[in-house]
N, C-alpha and C positions, 0 to 999 in steps of 0.2 A: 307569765304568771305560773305560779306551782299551786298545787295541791297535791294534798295528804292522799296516796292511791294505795289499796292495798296489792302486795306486791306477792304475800305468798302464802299458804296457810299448810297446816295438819292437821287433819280433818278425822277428829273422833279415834285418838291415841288413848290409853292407858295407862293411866295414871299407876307408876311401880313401886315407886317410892316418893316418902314424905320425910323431911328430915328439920327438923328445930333447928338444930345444934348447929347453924352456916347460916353465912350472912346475909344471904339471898339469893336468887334466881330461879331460874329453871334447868335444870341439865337436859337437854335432848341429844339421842343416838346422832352422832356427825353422819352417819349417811340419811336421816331423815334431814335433817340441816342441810344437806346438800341440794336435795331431793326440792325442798319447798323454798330454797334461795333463800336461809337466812343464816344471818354470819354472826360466829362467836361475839359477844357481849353487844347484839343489837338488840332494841330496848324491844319486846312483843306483846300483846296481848292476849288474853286467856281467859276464856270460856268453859266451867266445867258444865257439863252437861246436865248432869247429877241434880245439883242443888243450884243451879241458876248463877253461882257466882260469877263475878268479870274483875280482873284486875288488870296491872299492865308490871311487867319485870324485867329482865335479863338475861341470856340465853350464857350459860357456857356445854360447852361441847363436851357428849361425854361419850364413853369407847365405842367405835363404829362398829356396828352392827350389834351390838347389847341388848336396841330395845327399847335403854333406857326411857324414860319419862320421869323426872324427879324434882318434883317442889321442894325447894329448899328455905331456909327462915322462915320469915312471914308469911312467907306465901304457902310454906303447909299447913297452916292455919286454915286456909281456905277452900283443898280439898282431901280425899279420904283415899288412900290406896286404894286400886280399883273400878277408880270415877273415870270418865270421859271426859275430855278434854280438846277443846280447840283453841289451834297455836294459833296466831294472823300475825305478822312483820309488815311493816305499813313503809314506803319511801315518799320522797316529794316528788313530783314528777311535772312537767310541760302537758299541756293536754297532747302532743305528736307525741311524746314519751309514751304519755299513760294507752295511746292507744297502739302503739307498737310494742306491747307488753302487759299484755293481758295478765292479770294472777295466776299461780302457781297452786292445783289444789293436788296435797297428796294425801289419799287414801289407803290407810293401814291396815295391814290384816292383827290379827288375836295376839300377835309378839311384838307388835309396833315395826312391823318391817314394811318398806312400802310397795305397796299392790297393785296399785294406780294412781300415776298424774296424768292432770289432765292441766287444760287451761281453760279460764273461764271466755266462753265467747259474750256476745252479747245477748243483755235478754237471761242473764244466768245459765244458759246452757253452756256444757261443761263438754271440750274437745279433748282429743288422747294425742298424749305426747308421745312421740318415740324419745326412747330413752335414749 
């Protein structure tokens, strides 16, 4: 049996840019995609912090180490240069999976560069990864 686990998150990035004019997704810095295990055009969710909003989109990868954070179509409709933001990437997993693979939380400093991963233990406390 699977279930939907989450697998990775970024935890309270910066919203840089917001752009209409594209078709959709998200662009996030490829070393924070790396950082939180999620891979070019897999589908995420998003939490701005701001105003409460939740939706779900697309990741494409954008130049490593940038920073980037950028709503693109529809989805900058939703929040405002400047907001807060949390990514989550969700996988299916076995329950021996889901517990051999704790989530991925990476914590950004004030540029979106990441500061601290950790993994969630149980119980929501949060262990430090060596990078």
């Amino acid at each position: 049996m699977f279930s939907t686990m989450l697998k990775g998150k970024i935890h309270r990035a910066t919203v840089v840019q917001a752009e209409l004019d594209y078709v959709g997704s998200i662009t996030v810095d490829e070393d924070l995609m790396d950082a939180a295990g999620i891979r070019e055009y897999e589908q995420v969710q998003i939490v701005d912090v701001n105003n409460g909003q939740r939706f779900e989109t697309y990741v494409i990868a954008g130049q490593r180490g940038s920073g980037v954070i950028c709503l693109n179509g529809a989805a900058a409709r939703c929040v405002s240069v400047g907001d807060k933001v949390i990514i989550m990437c969700y996988a299916l997993m076995t329950p021996e999976e889901a517990d051999a693979n704790p989530p991925r939380v990476v914590f950004v400093d004030d540029d979106n560069r990441p500061e601290r991963i950790t993994r969630y233990e149980r119980h929501g406390r949060l262990e430090d990864m060596d990078r």
